[in-house]
C-alpha positions as protocol buffer text, in pm:
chain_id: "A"
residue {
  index: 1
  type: UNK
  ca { x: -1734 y: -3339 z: -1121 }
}
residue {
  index: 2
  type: UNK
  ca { x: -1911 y: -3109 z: -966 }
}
residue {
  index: 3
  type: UNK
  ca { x: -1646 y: -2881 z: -850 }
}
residue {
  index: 4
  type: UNK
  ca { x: -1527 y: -2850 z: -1204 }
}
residue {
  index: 5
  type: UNK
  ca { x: -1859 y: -2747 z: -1359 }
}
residue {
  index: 6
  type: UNK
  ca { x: -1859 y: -2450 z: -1024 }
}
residue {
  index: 7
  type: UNK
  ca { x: -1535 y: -2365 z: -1142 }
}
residue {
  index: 8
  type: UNK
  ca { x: -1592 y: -2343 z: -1505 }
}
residue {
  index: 9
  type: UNK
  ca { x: -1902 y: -2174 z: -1435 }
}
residue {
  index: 10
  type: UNK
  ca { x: -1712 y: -1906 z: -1241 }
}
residue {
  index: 11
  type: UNK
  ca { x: -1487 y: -1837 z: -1532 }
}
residue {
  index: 12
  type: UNK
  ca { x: -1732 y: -1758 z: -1738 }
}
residue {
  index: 13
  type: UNK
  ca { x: -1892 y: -1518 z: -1527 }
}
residue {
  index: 14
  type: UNK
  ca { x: -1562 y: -1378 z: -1476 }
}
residue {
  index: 15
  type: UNK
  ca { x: -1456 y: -1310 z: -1843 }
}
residue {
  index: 16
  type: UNK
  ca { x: -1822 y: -1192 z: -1882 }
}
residue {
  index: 17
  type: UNK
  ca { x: -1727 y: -903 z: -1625 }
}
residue {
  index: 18
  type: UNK
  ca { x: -1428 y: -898 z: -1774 }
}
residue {
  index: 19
  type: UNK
  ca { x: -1574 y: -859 z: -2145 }
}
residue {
  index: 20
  type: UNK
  ca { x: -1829 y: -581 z: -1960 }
}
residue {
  index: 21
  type: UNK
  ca { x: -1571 y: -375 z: -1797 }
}
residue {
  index: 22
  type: UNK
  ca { x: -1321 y: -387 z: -2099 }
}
residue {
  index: 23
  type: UNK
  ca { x: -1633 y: -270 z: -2393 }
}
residue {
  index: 24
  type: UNK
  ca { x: -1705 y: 30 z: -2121 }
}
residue {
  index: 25
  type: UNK
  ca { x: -1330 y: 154 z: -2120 }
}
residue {
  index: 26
  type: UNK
  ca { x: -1296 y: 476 z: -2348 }
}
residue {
  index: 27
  type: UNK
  ca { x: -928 y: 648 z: -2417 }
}
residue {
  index: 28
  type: UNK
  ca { x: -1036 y: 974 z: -2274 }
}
residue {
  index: 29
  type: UNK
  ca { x: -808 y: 1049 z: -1916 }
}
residue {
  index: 30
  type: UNK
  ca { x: -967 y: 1085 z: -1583 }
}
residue {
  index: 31
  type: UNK
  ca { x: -864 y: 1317 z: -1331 }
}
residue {
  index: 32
  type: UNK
  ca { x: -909 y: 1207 z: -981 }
}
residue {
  index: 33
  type: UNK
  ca { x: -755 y: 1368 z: -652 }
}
residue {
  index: 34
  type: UNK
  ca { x: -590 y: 1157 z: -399 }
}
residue {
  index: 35
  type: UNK
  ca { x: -402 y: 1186 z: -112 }
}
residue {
  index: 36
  type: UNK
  ca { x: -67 y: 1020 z: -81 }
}
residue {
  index: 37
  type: UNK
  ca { x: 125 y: 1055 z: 252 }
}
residue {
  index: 38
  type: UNK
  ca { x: -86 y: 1298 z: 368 }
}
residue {
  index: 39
  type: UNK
  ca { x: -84 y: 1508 z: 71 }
}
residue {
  index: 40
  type: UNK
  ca { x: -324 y: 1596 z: -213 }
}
residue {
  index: 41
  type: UNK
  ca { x: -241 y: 1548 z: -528 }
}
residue {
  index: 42
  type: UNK
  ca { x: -429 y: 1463 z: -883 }
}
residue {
  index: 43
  type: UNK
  ca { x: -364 y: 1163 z: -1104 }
}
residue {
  index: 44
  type: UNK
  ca { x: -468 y: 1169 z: -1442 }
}
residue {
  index: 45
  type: UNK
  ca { x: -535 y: 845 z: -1558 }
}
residue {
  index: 46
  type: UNK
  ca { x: -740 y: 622 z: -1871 }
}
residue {
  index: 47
  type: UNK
  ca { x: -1042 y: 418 z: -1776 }
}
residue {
  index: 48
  type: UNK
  ca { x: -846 y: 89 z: -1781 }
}
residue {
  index: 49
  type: UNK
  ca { x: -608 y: 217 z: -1579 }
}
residue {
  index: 50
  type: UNK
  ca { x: -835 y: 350 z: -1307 }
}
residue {
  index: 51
  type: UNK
  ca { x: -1016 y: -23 z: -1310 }
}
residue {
  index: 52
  type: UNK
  ca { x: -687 y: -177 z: -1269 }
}
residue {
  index: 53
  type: UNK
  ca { x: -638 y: 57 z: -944 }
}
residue {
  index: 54
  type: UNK
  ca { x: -959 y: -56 z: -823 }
}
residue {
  index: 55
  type: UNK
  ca { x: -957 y: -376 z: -840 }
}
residue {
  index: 56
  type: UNK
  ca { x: -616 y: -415 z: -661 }
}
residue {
  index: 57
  type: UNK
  ca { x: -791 y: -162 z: -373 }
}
residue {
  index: 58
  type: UNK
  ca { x: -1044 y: -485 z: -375 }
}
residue {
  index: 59
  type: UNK
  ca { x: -817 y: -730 z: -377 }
}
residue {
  index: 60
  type: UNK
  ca { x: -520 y: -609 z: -116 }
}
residue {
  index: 61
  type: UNK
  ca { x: -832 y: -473 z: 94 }
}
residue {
  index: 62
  type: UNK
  ca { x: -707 y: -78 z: 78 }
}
residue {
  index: 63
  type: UNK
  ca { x: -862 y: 226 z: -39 }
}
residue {
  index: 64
  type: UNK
  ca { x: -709 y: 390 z: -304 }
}
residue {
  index: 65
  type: UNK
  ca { x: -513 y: 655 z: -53 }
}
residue {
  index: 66
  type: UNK
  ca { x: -398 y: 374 z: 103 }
}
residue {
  index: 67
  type: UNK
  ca { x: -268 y: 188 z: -219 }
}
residue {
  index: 68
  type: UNK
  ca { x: -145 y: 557 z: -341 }
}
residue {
  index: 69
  type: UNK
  ca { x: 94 y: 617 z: -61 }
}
residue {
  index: 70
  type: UNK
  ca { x: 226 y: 271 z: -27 }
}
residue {
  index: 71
  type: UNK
  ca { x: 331 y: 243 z: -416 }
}
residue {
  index: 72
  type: UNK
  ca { x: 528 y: 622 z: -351 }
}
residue {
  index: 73
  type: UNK
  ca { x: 723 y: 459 z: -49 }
}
């Protein structure tokens, strides 16, 4: 019983992020430089877009050069 109130209290706090990040996101692009392969380049990207790349970076443990150059393989 307990386990399922941790777990539904986790939830929550996740869509609560989730409900944080998503009110913050605007339609304007961001330009960000990153190197891919050992070459700079710029990506122009919306908000959501750039949170999606992030949180991917977090989750597969890379930076965003990393994650970059792997998708261009």
């Amino acid at each position: 019983m307990i386990e399922i109130i941790l777990f539904v209290k986790y939830c929550l706090k996740y869509l609560l992020v989730l409900k944080i990040k998503m009110a913050t996101i605007h339609n304007s692009l961001i330009i960000k430089n990153v190197t891919v392969n050992e070459l700079r380049t710029s990506l122009r990207l919306e908000r959501a877009s750039w949170l999606a790349l992030e949180d991917i970076c977090q989750f597969e443990i890379l930076s965003l050069h990393e994650l970059c150059s792997l998708v261009e393989c």
